[in-house]
C-alpha positions in Angstrom: 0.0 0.0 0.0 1.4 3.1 -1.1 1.8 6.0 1.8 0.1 9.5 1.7 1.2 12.3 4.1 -1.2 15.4 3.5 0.1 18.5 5.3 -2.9 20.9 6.6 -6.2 19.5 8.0 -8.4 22.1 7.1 -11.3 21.2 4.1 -8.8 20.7 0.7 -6.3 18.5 3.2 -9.1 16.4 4.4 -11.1 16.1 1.2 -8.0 15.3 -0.4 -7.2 13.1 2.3 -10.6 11.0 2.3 -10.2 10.8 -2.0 -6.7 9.3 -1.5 -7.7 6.8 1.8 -10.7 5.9 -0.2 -8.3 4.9 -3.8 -6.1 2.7 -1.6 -3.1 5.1 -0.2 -2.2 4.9 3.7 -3.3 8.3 4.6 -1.7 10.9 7.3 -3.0 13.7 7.8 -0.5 16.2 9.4 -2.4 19.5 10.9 -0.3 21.8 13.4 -3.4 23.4 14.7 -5.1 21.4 17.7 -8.2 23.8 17.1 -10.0 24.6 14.0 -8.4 27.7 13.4 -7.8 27.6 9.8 -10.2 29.6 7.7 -12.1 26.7 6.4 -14.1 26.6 9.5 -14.7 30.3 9.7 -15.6 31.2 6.5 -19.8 32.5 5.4 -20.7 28.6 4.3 -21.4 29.4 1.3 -20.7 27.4 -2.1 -20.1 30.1 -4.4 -20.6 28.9 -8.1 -21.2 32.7 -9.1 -17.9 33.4 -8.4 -16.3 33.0 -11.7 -14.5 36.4 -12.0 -10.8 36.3 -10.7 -10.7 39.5 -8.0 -7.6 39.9 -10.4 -9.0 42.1 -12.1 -9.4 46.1 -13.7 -12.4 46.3 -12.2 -11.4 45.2 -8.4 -8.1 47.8 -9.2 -10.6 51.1 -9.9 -12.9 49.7 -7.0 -9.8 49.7 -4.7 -10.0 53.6 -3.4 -13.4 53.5 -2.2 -13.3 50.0 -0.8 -10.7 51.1 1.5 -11.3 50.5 5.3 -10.9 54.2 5.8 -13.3 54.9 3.6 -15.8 52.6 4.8 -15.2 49.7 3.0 -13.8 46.4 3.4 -10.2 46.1 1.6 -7.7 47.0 4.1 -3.9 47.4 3.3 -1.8 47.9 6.7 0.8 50.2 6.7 2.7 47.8 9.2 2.2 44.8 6.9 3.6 46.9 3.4 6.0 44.6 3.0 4.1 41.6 2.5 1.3 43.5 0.6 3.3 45.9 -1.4 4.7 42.7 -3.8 1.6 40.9 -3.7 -0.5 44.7 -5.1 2.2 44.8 -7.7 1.7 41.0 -8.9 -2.3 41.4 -8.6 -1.4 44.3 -10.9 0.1 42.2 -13.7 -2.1 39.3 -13.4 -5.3 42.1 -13.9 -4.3 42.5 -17.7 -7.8 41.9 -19.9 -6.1 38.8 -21.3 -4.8 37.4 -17.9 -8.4 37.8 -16.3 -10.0 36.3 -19.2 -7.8 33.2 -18.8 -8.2 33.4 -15.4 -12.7 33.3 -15.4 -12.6 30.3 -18.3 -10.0 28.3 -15.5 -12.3 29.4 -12.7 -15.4 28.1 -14.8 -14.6 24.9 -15.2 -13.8 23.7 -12.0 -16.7 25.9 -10.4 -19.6 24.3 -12.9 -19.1 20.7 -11.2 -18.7 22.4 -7.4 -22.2 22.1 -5.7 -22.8 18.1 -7.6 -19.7 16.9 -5.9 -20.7 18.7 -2.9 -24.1 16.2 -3.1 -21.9 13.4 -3.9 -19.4 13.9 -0.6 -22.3 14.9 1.6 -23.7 11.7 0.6 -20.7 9.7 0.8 -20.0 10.9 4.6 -23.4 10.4 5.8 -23.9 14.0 6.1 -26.4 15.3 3.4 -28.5 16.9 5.4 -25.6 19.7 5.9 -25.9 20.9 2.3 -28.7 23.0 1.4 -29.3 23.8 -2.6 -31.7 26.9 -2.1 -29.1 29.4 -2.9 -28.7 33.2 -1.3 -30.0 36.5 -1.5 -28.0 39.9 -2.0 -29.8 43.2 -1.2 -29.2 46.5 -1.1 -29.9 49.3 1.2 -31.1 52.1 -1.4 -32.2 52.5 -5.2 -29.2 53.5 -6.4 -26.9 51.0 -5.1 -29.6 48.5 -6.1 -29.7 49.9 -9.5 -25.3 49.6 -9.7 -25.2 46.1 -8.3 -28.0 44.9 -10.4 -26.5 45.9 -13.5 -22.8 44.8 -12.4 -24.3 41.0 -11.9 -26.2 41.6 -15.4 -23.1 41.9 -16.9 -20.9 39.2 -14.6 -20.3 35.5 -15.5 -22.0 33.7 -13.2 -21.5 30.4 -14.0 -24.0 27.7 -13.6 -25.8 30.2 -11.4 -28.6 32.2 -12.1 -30.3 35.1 -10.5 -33.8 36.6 -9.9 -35.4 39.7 -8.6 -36.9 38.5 -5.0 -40.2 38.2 -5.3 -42.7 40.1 -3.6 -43.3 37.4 -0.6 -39.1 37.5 -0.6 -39.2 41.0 0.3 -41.1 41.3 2.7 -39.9 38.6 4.6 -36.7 40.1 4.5 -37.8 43.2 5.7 -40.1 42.0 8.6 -38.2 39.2 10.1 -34.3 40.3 9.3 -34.1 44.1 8.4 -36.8 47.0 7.4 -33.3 48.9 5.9 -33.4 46.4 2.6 -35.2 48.4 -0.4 -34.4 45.5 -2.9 -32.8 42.3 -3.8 -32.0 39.3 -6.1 -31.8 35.5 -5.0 -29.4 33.3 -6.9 -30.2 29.9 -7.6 -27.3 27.5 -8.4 -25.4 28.4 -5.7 -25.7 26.4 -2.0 -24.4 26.1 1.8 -23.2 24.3 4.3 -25.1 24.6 7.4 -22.6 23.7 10.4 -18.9 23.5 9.5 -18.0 22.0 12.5 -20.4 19.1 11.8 -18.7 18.6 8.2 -15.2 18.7 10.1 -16.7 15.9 12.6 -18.1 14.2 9.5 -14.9 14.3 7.1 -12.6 13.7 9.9 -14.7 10.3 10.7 -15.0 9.2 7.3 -11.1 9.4 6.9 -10.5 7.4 9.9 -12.9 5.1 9.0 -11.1 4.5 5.3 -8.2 3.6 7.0 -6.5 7.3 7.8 -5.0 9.1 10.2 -4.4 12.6 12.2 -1.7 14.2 13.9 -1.5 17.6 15.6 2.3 17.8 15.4 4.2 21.3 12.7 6.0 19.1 9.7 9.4 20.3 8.1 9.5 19.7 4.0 12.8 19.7 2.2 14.0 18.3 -0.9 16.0 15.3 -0.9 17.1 14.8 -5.1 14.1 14.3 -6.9 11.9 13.9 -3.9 10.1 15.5 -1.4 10.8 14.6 2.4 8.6 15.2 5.6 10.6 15.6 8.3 13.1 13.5 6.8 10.6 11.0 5.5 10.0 10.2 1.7 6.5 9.0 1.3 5.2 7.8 -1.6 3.0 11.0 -2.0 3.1 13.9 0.1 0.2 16.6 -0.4 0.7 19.9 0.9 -2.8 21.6 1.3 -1.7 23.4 4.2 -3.9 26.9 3.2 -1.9 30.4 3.9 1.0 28.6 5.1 1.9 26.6 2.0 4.2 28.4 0.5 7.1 28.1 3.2 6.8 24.2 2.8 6.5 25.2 -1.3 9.7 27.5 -1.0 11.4 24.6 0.5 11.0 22.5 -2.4 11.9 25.1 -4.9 8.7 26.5 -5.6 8.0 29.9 -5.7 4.3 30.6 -3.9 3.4 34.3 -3.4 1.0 33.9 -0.9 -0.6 37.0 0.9 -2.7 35.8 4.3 -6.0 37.3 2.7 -7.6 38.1 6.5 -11.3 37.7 7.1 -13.1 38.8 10.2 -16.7 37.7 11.8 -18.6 37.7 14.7 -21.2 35.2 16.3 -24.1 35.4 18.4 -27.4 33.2 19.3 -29.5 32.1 16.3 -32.7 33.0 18.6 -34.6 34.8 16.1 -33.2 34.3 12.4 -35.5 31.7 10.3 -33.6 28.6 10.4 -34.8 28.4 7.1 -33.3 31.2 5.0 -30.2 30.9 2.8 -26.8 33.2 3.1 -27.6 37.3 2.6 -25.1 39.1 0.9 -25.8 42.9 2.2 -23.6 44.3 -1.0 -23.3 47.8 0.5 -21.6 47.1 3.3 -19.5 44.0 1.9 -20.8 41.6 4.7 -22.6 38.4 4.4 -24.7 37.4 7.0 -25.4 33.0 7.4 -27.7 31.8 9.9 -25.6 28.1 11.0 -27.0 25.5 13.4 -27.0 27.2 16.2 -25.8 30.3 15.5 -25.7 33.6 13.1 -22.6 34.9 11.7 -21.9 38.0 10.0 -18.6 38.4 7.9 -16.4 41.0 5.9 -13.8 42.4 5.0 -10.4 41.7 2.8 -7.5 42.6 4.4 -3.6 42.3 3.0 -1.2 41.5 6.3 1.7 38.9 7.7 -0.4 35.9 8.6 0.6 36.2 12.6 0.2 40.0 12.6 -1.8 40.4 15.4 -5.7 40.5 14.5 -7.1 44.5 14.4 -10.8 45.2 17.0 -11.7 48.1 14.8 -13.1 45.3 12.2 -14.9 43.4 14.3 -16.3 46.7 15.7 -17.4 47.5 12.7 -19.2 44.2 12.0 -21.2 44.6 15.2 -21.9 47.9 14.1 -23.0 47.0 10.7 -25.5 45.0 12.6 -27.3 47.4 14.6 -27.1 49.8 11.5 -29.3 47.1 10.0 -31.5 46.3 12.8 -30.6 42.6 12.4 -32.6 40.1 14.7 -29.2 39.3 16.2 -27.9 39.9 20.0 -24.7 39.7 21.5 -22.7 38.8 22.9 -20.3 38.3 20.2 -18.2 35.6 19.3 -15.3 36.9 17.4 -13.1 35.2 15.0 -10.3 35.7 12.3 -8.9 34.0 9.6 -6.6 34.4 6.7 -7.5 33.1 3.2 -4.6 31.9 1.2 -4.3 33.6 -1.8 -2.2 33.8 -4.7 -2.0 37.2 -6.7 -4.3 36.1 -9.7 -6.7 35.0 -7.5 -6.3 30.7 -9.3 -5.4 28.5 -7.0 -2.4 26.4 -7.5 -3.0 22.5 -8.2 -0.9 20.2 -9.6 2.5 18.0 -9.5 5.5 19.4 -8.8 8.4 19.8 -11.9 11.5 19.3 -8.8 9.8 16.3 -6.3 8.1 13.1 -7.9 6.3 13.0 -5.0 5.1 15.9 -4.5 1.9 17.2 -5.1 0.0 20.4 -4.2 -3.3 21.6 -4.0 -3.8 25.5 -1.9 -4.2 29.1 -2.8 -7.9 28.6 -3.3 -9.1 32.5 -1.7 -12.9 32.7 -1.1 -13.3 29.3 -2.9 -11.6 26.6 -0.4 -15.2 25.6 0.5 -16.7 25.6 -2.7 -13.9 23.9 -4.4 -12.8 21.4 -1.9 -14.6 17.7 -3.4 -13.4 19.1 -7.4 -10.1 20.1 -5.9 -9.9 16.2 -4.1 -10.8 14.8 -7.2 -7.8 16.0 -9.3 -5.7 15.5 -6.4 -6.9 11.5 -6.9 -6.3 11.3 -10.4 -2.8 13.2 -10.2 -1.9 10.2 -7.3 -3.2 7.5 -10.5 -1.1 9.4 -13.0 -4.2 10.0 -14.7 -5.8 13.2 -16.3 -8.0 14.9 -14.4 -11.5 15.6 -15.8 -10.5 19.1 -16.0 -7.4 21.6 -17.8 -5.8 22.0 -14.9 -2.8 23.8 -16.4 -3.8 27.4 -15.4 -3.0 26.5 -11.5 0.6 25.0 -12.4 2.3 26.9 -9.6 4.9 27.4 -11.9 3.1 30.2 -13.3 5.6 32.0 -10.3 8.7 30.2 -11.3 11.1 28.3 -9.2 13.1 30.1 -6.5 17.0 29.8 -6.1 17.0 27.4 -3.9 19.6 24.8 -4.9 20.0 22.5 -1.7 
């Protein structure tokens, strides 16, 4: 039986995990975290198949000045974390080009299309279908005229397999008697989905791995390069899988990959789900950037993009802001807050990076997914499998060669 070490245990490391156990490998699973910190378990829930525009993009660049936290908004650039940011800006730069982002939205497309049927299929798999939901989500707006602008930027979006709606009449004034009166219109996507309780799926796809034969360690892992392999803590397994989210690309950089990944920081806040209909699918309140998910027990509201060192230390003002956002609204939600922060890994064209590495045999990777490590996770497993069988994957997958970055200097 061939061995399989997968380095991070957050949703692409134990989908990936399960897809190898379940083809015959003798899985590890190597997460340094003892709690679910990483931002697979803190993210809105939602499986975003509308999503097929790269945030590399012109259009995100001329947004930039009055998205700024200062100004209201939710893209934050610390002056204490320049350094990291400053070369990531100027890479997000190049990868905006009109022929870039159109690459980048076909690559997108085709692994987002098959995203919410092999979300059905896992759910299934791990005895857990009842955590999907299929109903889609609502965005709204807070006046005419930023319903007017938002309507006619998703007219003119690719959206996928997803399609959208105005909400009907009944919609609207659900919306506005039971979760704010401030909504003066909104759209409902169909297409799109969620998972209602992340820690459940964590439970579930942590079970389902055991129960194919893997395992889980809470221990930090060391990669280096040994020839024309990859080792793990001076280990050569047969495959080793690094999935290990916005710190992948120290363990890439040690196998002579270059991985320019930015901690993307995301911030939310949770209270009681007392009075939010169980029944009512993610809400996307455009104007202030936040989406707002009502979980098993709880509601959580969530925001903002900000550019920082993964362990600089997380910043109040945000989640301020969230629980400001929420009284602005009059949202049916009371503290107190639960308060949380993650960082998103993400890669400067906003692709993820999946594929085999050109230095290690061994080696294969699979991170860098930004908002989309939820929705992608099953599709992302999937080539994962097929690049452990030496086979094709159903998919081009030759957009998220991480050698799009080059190779550093590394020589030892």
């Amino acid at each position: 039986m061939r061995r399989a070490i997968v380095i991070g245990g957050g949703i692409i490391g134990l989908c990936a995990g399960l897809e190898l156990a379940r083809s015959g490998h003798a899985v590890t699973v190597i997460e340094e975290h003892s709690g679910r910190a990483a931002a697979s378990w803190g993210n809105a829930g939602h499986i975003a198949t509308e999503q097929v525009a790269p945030l590399a993009s012109i259009a995100s660049l001329r947004a930039a000045p009055r998205r700024r936290f200062s100004a209201g908004g939710a893209l934050d650039l610390p002056l204490s974390g320049i350094r990291t940011w400053a070369p990531f800006a100027a890479r997000m730069i190049a990868a905006s080009r009109p022929a870039r982002f159109a690459g980048g939205s076909k690559a997108l497309a085709s692994i987002l299309a098959p995203s919410l049927p092999a979300w059905a299929d896992l759910t299934e798999l791990i005895g857990a279908a009842a955590l999907l939901r299929r109903d889609g989500h609502f965005v709204a707006w807070e006046s005419d005229a930023t319903a007017r602008s938002g309507r006619a930027s998703w007219g003119e979006a690719d959206t996928g397999t997803a399609r959208f709606a105005s909400a009907t009449p009944g919609d609207l004034d659900r919306l506005r008697k039971t979760i704010s009166p401030s909504i003066i219109d909104a759209i409902r996507f169909t297409g799109s989905g969620q998972i209602t309780d992340l820690s459940a799926l964590a439970d579930a796809l942590e079970a389902a791995l055991v129960a194919s034969g893997g395992t889980i360690e809470r221990r930090r892992a060391t990669v280096a390069l040994d020839g024309d392999k990859a080792t793990i803590d001076g280990e050569a397994p047969d495959l080793l899988l690094i999935a290990a989210g916005a710190q992948s690309g120290t363990l890439m950089h040690a196998a002579r990959h270059r991985a320019p990944l930015i901690a993307e920081r995301g911030y939310h806040i949770r209270a009681r789900a007392d009075h939010w209909p169980a029944d009512l699918p993610p809400i996307a309140f455009e104007d202030r950037s936040m989406i707002v998910t009502r979980y098993a027990d709880c509601v959580q509201a969530a925001s903002f993009v900000e550019l920082n060192r993964f362990d600089a230390p997380p910043d109040p003002r945000k989640w301020d802001r969230l629980e400001a956002h929420v009284a602005a609204l009059g949202l049916p939600i009371a503290g107190p807050f639960e308060r949380w922060i993650g960082a998103r890994p993400t890669l400067p064209d906003y692709l993820p990076a999946i594929g085999r590495s050109r230095h290690a045999r061994n080696l294969i990777y699979a991170f860098g997914h930004q908002h989309l490590g939820l929705t992608l996770a099953p599709v992302t497993a999937a080539i994962v499998g097929a690049l452990a069988r030496d086979e094709a994957p159903a998919m081009d997958i030759s957009p998220f060669d991480i050698g799009r970055f080059g190779a550093n200097r590394m020589t030892s």
